[in-house]
C-alpha positions in Angstrom: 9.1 7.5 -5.6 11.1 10.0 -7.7 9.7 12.0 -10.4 6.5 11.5 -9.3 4.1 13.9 -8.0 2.0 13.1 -5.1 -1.3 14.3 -4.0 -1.7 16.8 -0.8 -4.9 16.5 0.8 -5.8 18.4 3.9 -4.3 16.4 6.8 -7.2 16.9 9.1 -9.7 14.9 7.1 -6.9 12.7 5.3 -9.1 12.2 2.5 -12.1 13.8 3.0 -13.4 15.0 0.0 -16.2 18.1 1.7 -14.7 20.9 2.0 -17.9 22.0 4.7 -17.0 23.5 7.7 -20.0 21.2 9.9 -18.4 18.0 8.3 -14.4 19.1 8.9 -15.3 20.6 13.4 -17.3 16.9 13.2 -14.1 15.1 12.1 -12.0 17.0 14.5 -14.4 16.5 17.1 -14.6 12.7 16.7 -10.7 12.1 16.3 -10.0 14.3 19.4 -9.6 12.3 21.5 -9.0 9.1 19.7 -5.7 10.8 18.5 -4.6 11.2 21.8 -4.3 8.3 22.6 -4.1 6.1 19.3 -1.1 7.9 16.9 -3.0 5.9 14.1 -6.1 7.4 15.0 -7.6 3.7 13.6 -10.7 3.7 15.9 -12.3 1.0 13.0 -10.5 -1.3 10.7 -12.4 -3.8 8.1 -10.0 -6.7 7.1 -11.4 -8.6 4.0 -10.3 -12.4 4.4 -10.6 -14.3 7.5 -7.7 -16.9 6.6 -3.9 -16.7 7.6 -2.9 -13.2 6.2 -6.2 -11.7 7.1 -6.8 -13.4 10.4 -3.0 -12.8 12.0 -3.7 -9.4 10.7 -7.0 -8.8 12.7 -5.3 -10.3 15.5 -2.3 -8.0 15.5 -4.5 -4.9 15.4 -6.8 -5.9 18.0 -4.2 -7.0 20.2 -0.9 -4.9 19.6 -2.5 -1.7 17.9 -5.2 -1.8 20.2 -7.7 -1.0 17.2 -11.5 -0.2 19.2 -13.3 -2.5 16.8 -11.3 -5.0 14.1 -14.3 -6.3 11.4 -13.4 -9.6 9.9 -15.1 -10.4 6.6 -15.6 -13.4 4.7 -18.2 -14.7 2.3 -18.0 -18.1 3.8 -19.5 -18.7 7.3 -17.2 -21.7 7.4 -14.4 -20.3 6.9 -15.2 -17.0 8.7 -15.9 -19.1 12.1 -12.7 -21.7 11.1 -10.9 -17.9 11.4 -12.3 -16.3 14.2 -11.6 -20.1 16.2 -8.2 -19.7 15.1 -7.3 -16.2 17.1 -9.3 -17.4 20.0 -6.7 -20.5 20.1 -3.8 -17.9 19.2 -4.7 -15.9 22.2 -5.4 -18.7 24.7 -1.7 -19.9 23.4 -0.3 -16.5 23.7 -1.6 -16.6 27.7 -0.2 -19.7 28.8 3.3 -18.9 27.0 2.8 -15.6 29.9 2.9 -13.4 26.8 0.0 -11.5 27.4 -2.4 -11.7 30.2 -5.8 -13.2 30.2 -7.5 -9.8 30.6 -5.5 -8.4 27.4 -6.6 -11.5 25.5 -10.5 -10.6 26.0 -10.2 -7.1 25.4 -8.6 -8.1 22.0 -11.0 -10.9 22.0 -13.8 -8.6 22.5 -12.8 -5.9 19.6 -13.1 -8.9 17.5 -16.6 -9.0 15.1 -17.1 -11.4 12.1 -18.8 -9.6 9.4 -20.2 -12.2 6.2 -20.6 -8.8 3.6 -18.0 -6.2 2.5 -21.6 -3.8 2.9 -21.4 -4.9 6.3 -18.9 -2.4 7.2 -20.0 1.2 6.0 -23.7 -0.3 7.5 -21.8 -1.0 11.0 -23.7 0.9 13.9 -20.7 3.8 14.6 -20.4 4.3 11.4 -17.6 3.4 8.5 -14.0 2.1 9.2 -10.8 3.9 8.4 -9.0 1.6 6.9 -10.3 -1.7 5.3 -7.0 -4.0 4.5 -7.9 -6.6 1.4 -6.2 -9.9 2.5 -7.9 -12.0 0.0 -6.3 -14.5 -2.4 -3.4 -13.7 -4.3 -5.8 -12.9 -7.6 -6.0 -9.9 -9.9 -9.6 -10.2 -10.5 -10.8 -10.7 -7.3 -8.9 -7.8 -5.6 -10.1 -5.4 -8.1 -13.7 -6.6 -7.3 -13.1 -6.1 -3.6 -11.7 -2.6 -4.4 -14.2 -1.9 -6.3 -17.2 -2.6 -4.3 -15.2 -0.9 -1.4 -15.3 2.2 -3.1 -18.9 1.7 -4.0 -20.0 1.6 0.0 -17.4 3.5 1.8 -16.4 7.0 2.2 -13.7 8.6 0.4 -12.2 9.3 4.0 -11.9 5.4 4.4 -7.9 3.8 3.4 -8.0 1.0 1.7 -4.9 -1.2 1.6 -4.4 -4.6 -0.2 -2.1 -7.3 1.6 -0.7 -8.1 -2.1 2.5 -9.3 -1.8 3.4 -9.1 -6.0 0.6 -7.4 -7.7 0.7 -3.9 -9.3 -0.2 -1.8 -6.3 -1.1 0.9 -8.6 -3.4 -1.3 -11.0 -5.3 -2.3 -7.8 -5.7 1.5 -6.7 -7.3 2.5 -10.0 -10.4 0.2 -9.3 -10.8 2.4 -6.2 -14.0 4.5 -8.7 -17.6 4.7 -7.9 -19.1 3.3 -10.7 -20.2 6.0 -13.3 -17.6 8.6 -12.3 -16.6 11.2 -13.8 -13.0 11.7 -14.6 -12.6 15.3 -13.2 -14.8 14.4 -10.0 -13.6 13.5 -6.2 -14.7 10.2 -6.7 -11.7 9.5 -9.5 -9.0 11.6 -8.2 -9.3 10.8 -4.4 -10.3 7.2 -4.4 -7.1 6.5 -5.9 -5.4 8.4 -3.7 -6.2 6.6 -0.6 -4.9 3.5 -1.5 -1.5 1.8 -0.8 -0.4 -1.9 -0.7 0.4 -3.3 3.3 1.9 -6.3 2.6 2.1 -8.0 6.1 4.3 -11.6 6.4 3.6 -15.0 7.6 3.1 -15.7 10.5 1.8 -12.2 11.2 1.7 -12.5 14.9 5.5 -13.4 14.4 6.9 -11.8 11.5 8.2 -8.3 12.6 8.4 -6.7 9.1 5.5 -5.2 7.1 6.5 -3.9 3.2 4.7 -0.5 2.7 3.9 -0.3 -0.9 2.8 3.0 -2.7 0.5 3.2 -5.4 1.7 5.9 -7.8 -1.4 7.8 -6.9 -1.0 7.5 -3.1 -1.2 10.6 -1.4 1.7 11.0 1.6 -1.4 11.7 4.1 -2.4 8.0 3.8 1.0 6.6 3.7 2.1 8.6 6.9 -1.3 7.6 8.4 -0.6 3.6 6.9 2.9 3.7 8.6 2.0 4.5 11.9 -0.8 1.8 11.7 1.6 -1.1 11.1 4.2 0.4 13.3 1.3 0.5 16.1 0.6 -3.2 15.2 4.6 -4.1 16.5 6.0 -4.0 12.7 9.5 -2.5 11.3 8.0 -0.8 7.8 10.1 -0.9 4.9 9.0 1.0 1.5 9.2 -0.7 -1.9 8.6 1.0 -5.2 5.0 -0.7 -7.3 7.4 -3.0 -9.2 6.9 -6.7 -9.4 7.1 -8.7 -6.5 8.2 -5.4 -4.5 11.5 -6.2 -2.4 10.6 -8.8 -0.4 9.2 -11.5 -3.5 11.6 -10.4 -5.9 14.3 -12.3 -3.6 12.2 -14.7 -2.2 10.7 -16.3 -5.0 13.7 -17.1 -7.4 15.2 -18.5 -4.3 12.3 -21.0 -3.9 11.9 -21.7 -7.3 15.7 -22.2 -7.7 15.3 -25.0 -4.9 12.5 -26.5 -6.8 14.2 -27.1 -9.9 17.3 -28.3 -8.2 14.4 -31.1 -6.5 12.9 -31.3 -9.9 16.6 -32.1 -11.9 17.9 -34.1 -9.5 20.2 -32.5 -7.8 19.6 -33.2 -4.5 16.3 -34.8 -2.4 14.2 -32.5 -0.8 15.8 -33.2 2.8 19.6 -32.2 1.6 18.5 -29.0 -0.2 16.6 -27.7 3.0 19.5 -29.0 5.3 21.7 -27.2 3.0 19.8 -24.5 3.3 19.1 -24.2 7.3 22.7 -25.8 8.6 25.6 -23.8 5.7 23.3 -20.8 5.4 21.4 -20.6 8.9 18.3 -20.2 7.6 15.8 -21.1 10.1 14.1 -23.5 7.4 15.1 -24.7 4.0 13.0 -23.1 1.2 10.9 -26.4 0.2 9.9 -26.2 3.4 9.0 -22.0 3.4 7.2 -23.0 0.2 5.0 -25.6 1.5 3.9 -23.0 4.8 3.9 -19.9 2.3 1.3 -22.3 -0.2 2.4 -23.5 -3.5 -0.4 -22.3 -5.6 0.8 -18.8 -3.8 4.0 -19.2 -5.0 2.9 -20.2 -8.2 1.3 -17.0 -8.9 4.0 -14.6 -7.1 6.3 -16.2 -9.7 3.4 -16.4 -12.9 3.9 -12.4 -12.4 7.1 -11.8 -12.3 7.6 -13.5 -15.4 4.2 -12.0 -17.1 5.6 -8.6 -16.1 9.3 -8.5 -16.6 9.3 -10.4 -19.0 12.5 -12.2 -17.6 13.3 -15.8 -18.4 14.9 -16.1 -15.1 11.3 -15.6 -13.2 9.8 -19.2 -15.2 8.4 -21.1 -13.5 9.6 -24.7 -12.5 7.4 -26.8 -13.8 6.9 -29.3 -10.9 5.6 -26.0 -9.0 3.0 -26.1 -11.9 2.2 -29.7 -11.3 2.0 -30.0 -7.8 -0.5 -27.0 -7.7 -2.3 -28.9 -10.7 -2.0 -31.9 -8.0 -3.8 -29.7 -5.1 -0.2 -30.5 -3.7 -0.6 -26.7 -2.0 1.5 -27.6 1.0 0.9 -27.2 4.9 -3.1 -25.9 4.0 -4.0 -28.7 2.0 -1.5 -31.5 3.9 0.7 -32.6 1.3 3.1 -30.2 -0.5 7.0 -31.5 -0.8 6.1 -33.3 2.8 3.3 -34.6 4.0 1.7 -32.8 7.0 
C-alpha cells in the first residue's frame, strides 16, 4: 500500500515482542522442525465461527494445509456440533467422489477439536495457536469484541485474521489492545501489527481464491507468513487495499443489488434475470440465486457499508433486499430467499 510505512519485526519470532535470548533459541527450537516441513509453520490455528465460512475454513486447513491441530469455536453447542457434523459429511463426500482417501479424511478428521470459549485456545494443552481466523458474522461490534478478547488471552506472537469480506480491516486491527495499554507499549504497537483481513469465499472447500487484506498497521512478517497459509490451504491470493468492500464486494455487490431492483421494478421475473445471467453471460448461476447461497441479510450489510462509507448513491440499497431480510427471507440458510429451498 503506497505511502505507507510498514512495521519490521524480527522474522524469527514474527511478532514476538521479548527480546530474551531463552524465549527467541525456544522459538527456534520449537519451529525447527515444523518449518521444515510446513512453509506456514501453522502447527495451531483457532477459527472463531463454526458456520459456513468458519467451518469450510477449518476444513481446508486440516485437510489441504495439513494444520497439526484446527480449534473450532463457537458459543453455541448447537451450532458448534451442527458444524463439526457438517465437515465429517464433507469428508465422507469428498471419499466416495475418490477425492481423497479414507485415511486422509481421519487424519483431517482427527486435527479437528470443537472449542465452546475463545479462552479455550491460549488454555489448550501445547500451548497458544498461531493464527486465530475470526469468521463470525458480518458485524462491526461483534468482531471488535472477538479481537478484543483475542488480544486479552493470546500472545502477541499469535496472527489474528478476520474473514471480513467489507469491513475496515484497519478499524478491526485497532481493537487488537490489551485493555489498559499504554500507547508507547508492545501491547499497542504490535497487537495491531499482527493483524490482516483473510477473506476466504463460499464454498471454501471450492472456491480457489482467498483476498488478502492489509490493515494499515500490518507488518509484512505477518502478511508473508498469512500468504503462505492460504496458499498452503489450495488458494490463489490476491491483495486488496482496506477500502470498502475490498475488490471482490465492490463488484459483487452492485451486481446483485442491480438484479434486485430490476426483480423489484419489474423488469423481469426472478427466473429471466438469472437465465439472463447464466446462459448470455455464462455465469455459472444468476445473481438472485448467488444472493440467496451468499445470505441476504449478508448482502444487506456488505452493501449498508458501502453506502455508509463512500458515501455513494450508487451503493443504496434496494429496498426489497431490506424487506426480505426484515421478512427472515435470508435465503438458502433460512429456506426461503427469492426461491424456496
Amino acid at each position: 500500500m503506497g505511502g505507507y510505512h510498514r512495521l519490521s519485526l524480527p522474522p524469527e519470532a514474527v511478532l514476538d515482542p521479548q527480546p530474551a535470548i531463552a524465549r527467541s533459541i525456544a522459538l527456534k527450537s520449537q519451529r525447527k522442525s515444523v518449518r521444515m516441513s510446513i512453509a506456514h509453520g501453522i502447527t495451531k490455528l483457532g477459527v472463531v465461527g463454526a458456520g459456513q465460512m468458519g467451518g469450510g475454513i477449518a476444513y481446508v486447513a486440516a485437510l489441504k494445509a495439513q494444520v497439526p491441530h484446527v480449534l473450532i469455536c463457537d458459543a453455541s453447542p448447537p451450532a458448534l456440533a451442527k458444524g463439526i457434523s457438517f465437515l465429517e459429511k464433507l469428508l465422507a463426500k469428498d471419499v466416495s467422489k475418490g477425492k481423497i482417501t479414507q485415511q486422509q479424511a481421519d487424519a483431517a478428521r482427527a486435527r479437528l477439536m470443537p472449542v465452546t470459549t475463545l479462552d479455550a485456545f491460549a488454555e489448550h494443552a501445547d500451548g497458544p495457536p498461531q493464527m486465530v481466523i475470526e469468521a463470525a458474522t458480518e458485524n462491526l461490534p461483534v468482531k471488535l469484541a472477538i479481537f478484543r478478547q483475542l488480544a486479552a488471552s493470546l500472545p502477541l506472537s499469535t496472527i489474528l485474521a478476520t474473514n471480513t469480506s467489507s469491513i475496515s480491516v484497519t478499524k478491526i486491527a485497532a481493537a487488537a489492545v490489551k485493555e489498559g495499554a499504554a500507547p508507547d507499549s508492545d501491547d499497542a504497537r504490535l497487537g495491531p501489527a499482527r493483524s490482516l483481513g483473510l477473506h476466504f469465499f463460499n464454498p471454501v472447500p471450492v472456491m480457489s481464491l482467498v483476498e488478502l487484506i492489509p490493515a494499515l498497521q500490518t507488518s509484512p512478517e505477518v502478511i508473508a507468513r498469512a500468504r503462505a497459509f492460504a496458499q498452503a490451504c489450495g488458494k490463489t491470493v490476491t491483495t486488496s487495499q482496506d477500502t470498502p468492500g475490498f475488490v471482490s464486494n465492490r463488484l459483487l455487490m452492485p451486481f446483485i443489488n442491480e438484479a434486485v431492483l430490476a426483480l423489484e421494478q419489474g423488469i423481469a421475473s426472478r427466473e429471466d434475470i438469472d437465465t439472463t445471467l447464466k446462459l448470455g453471460m455464462g455465469h455459472p448461476m444468476g445473481p438472485l440465486t448467488l444472493a440467496d447461497f451468499i445470505g441476504l441479510d449478508t448482502c444487506l450489510s456488505i452493501m449498508e457499508v458501502l453506502q455508509r462509507e463512500t458515501g455513494d448513491s450508487k451503493y443504496r440499497p434496494a429496498v426489497l433486499l431490506g424487506r426480505m431480510v426484515d421478512a427472515g427471507w435470508l435465503g438458502k440458510k433460512s429456506g426461503k430467499g427469492f426461491y424456496e429451498y
